[in-house]
N, C-alpha and C positions, 0 to 999 in steps of 0.2 A: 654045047652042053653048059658051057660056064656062063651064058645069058637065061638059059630055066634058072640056073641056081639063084641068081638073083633075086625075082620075081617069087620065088619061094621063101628062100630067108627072110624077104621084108615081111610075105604075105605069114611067117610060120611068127616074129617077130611083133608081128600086128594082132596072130592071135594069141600072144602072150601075155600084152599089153590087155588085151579087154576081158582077157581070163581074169586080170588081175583087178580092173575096171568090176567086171560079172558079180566077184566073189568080194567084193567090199559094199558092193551096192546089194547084195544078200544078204550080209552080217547085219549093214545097216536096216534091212528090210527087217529080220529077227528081230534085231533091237529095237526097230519102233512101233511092232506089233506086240512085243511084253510092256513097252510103256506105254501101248493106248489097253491094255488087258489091267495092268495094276493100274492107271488112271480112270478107267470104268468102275474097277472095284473100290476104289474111294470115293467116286461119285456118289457110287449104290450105298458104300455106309456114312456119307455124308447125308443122304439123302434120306435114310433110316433116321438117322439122328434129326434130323428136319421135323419128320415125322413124331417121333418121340417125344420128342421136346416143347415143339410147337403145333402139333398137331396138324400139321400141312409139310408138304415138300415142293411147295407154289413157289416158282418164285414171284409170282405179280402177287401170292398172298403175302407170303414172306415181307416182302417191302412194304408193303400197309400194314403188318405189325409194327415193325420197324418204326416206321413214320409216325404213328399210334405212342408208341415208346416214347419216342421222340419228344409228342405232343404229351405228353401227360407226364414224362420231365422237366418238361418245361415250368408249366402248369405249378408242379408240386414245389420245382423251386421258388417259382415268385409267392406260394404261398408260404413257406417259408422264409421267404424275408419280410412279408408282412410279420409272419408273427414275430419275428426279432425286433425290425421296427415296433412294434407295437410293445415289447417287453421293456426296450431301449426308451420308450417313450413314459411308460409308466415310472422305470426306476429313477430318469430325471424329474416327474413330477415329485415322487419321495424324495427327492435329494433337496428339491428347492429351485432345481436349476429352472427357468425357463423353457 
């Protein structure tokens, strides 16, 4: 009798251990089924706000806005320092300077 009890105790032992195994990899399972549920629901009003704003929720449109911005930043800055240079150019000719 005292060789079953053995074989028992590890085996009631081992089902303790993966109870406790079972019931953490549940929790975890809950927990990352509410974080891919609030992670969708930000997506969705991420993706409203896309829409909204820019009128697409592309993202291959999105980035050729983007790029667009970019380019026509660019653009406005260097025309902007013409026109400084050129202000900068005029007030040395009233001044005298060269």
């Amino acid at each position: 009798m005292t060789s079953l009890k053995r074989p028992e105790n590890d085996s009631l032992r081992r089902l303790e251990e993966l109870r406790t195994m079972f019931e953490k990899l549940r929790a975890e399972r809950i927990r990352a089924e509410g974080e891919v549920e609030r992670l969708t629901g930000e997506l969705e009003q991420a993706r409203a706000q896309a829409r909204e704003e820019f009128g697409t929720d592309d993202e291959a449109e999105l980035q050729r806005q983007i790029e667009a911005a970019q380019e026509e930043n660019t653009r406005r800055v260097a025309d902007f320092e013409a026109v400084l240079r050129d202000v900068e150019d005029r007030l040395r000719q009233l001044g005298g300077e060269p």
